[in-house]
N, C-alpha and C positions, 0 to 999 in steps of 0.2 A: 408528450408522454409524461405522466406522474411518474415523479418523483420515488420511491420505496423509499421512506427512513424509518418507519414505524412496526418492528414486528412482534408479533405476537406467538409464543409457545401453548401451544393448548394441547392438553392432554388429562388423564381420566384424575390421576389425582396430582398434587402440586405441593411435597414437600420433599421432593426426588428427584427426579426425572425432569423438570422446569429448572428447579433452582440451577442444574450443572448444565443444563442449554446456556440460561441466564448468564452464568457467571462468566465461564469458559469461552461465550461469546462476544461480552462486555471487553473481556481482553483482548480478544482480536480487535475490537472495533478503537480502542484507546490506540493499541501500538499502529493504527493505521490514521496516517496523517488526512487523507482523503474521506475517509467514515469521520472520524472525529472531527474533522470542519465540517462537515454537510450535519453534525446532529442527528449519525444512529442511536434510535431508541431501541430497549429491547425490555419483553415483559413475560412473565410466565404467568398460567392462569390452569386450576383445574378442573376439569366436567363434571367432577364431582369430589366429595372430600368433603372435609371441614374447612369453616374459613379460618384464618388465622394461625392454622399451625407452623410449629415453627422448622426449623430447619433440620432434616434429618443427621442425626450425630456421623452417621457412617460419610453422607453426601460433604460435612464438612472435614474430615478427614481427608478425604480422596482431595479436595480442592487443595486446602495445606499441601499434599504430600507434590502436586502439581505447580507451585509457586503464589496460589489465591489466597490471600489471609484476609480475615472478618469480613468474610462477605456476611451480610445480615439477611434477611428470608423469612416473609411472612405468606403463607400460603392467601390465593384467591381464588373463590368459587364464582365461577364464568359462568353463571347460571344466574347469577346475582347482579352482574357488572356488564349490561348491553353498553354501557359507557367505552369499557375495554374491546370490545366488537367495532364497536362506531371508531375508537382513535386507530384501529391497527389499521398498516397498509396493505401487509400481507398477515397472513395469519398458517404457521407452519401444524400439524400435525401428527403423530408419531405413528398413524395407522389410518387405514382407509375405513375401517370401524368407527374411529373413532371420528374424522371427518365427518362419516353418518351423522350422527353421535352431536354434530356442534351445527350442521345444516337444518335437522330435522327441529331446532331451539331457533336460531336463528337464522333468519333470512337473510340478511345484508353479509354473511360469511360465507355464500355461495359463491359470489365473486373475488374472495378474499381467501379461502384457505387452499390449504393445498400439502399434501404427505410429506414429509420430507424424504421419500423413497424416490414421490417424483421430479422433485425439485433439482434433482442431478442433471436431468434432458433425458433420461431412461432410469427403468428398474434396476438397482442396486441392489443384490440378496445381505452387501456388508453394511447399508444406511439402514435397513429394514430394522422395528420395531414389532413385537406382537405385540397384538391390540390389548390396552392395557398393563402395558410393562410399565412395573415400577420398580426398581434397581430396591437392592436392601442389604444386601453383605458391601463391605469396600471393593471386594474384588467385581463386580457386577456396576459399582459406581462407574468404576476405570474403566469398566469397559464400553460404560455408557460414554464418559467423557472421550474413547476413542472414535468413537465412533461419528459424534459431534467433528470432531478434530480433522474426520475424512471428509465430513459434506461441509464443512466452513469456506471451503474456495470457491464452492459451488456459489452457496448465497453470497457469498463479496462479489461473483461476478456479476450475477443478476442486479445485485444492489448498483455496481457499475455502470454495468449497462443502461439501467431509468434513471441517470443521471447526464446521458447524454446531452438534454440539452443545456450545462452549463461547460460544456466543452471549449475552448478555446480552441485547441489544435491538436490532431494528432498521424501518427509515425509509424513506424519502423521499431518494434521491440530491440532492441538489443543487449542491456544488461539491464537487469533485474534489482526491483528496489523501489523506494517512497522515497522523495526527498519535498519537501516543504521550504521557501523562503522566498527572498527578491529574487527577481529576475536581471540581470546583468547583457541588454542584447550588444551584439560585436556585426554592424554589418562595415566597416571598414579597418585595414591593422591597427590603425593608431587608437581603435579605443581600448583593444587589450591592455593598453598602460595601464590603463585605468580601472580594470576589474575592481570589483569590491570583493575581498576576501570573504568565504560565506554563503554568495550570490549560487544563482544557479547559471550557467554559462549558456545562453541564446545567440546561435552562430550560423552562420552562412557559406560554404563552402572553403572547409577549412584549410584544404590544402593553395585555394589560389591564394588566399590570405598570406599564411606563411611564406609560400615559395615565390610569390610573385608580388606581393604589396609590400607585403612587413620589411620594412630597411634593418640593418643593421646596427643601428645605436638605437632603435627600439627596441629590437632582439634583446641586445645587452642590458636594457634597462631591465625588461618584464624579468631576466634571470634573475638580474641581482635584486630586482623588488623580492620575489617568491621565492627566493632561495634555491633556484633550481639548478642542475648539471649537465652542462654541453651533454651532447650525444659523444663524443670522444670521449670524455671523462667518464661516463657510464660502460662504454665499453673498456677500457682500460681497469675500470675499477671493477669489472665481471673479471678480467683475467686475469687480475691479480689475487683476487681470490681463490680461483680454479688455480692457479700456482704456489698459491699462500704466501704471497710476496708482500710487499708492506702497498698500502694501495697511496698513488701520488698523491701529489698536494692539487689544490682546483687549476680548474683552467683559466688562462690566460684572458684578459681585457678582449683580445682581438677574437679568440674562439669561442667567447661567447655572442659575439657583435654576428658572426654570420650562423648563427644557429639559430633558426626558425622553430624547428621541430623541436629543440631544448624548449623556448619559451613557451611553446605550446604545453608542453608537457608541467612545467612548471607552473603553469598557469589554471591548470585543467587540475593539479594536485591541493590545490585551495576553493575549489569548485564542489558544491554540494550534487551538481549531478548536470548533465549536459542535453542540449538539444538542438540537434542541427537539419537545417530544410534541405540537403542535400546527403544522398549515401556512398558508400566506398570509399571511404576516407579512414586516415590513423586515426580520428577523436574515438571512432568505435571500437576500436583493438587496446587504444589507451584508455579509455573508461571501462572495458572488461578488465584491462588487469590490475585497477586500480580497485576496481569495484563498489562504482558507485553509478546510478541510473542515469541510461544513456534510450535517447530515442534519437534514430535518424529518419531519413526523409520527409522530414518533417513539413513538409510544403506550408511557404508561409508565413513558417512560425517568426523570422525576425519581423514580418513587418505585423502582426495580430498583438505578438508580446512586447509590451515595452520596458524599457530599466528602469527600478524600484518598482514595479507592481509585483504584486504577491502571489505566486503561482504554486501551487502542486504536479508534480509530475508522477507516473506509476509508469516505470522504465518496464517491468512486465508486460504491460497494456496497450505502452506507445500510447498514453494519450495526456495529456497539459490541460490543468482546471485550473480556472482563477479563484482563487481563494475565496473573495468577497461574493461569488459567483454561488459557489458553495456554500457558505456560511447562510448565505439567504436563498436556497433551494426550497422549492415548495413542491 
């Protein structure tokens, strides 16, 4: 399967309606650590217009008042630019008019464009454009940019999806999120000492670990490495609050020596986000309330993922991409 990095906005003119697809989606694609290693492009172009105009005053308003500042916007006529045809992967349209409209000029767009009414997996009457809409008060910008705002999960899934084959492993959603960095894998207790703060946590069925491998002067170390608090101490210090009592002082050498589930917990609170090849387990009730991305069942994944390689996880998606994998996606 190819790859989608390259899209293309076409629509009738382009100092409107493109620039806030453009910008609006330029965003999405930055704060996502998996778009942004793989090298989404994105481009706006008009079917018709002048070239080179510039950004509409209204369209840069509505961006500011959104969080976008200097985004810059020079219109292009796609009429002029088979260059821009040829580079795009997919190519989105605002109407099935207008689609006509860019097949009936070029050919190689037949297999490339596509409405963005359909682009959801059905007809939406709220992604719907009429043919030739071009926004021109701020409040019509906003509403362009809303609108944008509802079909953006749609195209990150897609774009996901034809990215399957740099896949390394994948799961069990269970909490929701990106996390980006090394990978840290644990297939036996004794190397929890050793986590790298930072890391992402690659594990093996958590509870035998703890309850049955992990000794107790390891226990004690991983707490007092991570700073973490006995489960007695966590409870004690919930009902002291619910009483408003002064909450103790830490726990004892010895209680923290048979506390498995503290170092877990401690351990998993220095952890950028988790993945474990087995399900039913605390790591997934402890990575929701910590909240940060958690895939379970992840079949496999200690022995595919190694420690210090560079992975992406999408705790949404349950699915684990090597970075270098991505970075050089074609």
């Amino acid at each position: 399967m190819k790859a989608v990095k390259r899209i293309l906005f076409a629509h009738s003119a382009d100092n409107s309606l493109g620039p806030i697809f453009k910008a609006t989606f330029r965003r999405e694609v930055d704060s996502d650590p998996i778009l942004s290693t793989a090298g989404v492009e994105i481009e706006s172009a008009g079917l018709e217009g002048n070239e080179g105009e510039l950004l509409q005053q209204s369209v840069s308003v509505t961006l500011k008042s959104i969080g976008i500042q200097g985004f810059e916007h020079r219109s292009k006529n796609i009429r002029l630019h088979q260059d821009l045809i040829s580079w795009a992967d997919i190519i989105l349209v605002p109407s099935l008019l207008e689609e006509d409209l860019l097949c009936l000029n070029f050919r190689e767009a037949w297999s490339k464009s596509l409405p963005i009414e359909c682009y959801c997996g059905q007809y939406y009457a709220k992604m719907r454009f009429e043919p030739g809409y071009a926004p021109q008060s701020e409040d019509e910008c906003q509403a362009a940019a809303d609108i944008f705002k509802g079909l953006f999960p749609y195209i990150i899934n897609k774009l996901k999806d034809s990215f399957c084959d740099v896949l390394i492993a994948s799961g069990v959603p269970i909490s929701g999120g990106i996390a980006a960095g090394e990978a840290f894998t644990v297939k036996q207790a004794t190397d929890m000492e050793k986590f790298r703060e930072g890391s992402i946590l690659i594990i093996d069925r958590p509870g035998v670990l703890l309850y049955h491998e992990l000794d107790e002067t390891t226990a004690g170390n991983i707490i007092k490495k991570f700073g973490g608090k006995t489960t007695a101490s966590m409870i004690n210090e919930f009902m002291a609050k619910l009483e408003g009592k002064p909450v103790e002082e830490a726990a004892s050498v010895d209680e923290m020596k048979s506390d498995g589930f503290a170092a877990f917990t401690a351990l998993l609170a220095k952890a950028k986000g988790i993945v474990c090849s087995r399900g039913r387990h605390m790591g997934e009730s402890c990575a929701t309330s910590m909240k940060i991305p958690c895939i379970s069942s992840c079949v496999g994944a200690t022995e595919r993922i190694s420690t210090g390689q560079t992975i992406v996880i999408d705790g949404g998606r349950g699915e684990v991409y090597d970075a270098s994998l991505l970075h050089n996606l074609r």
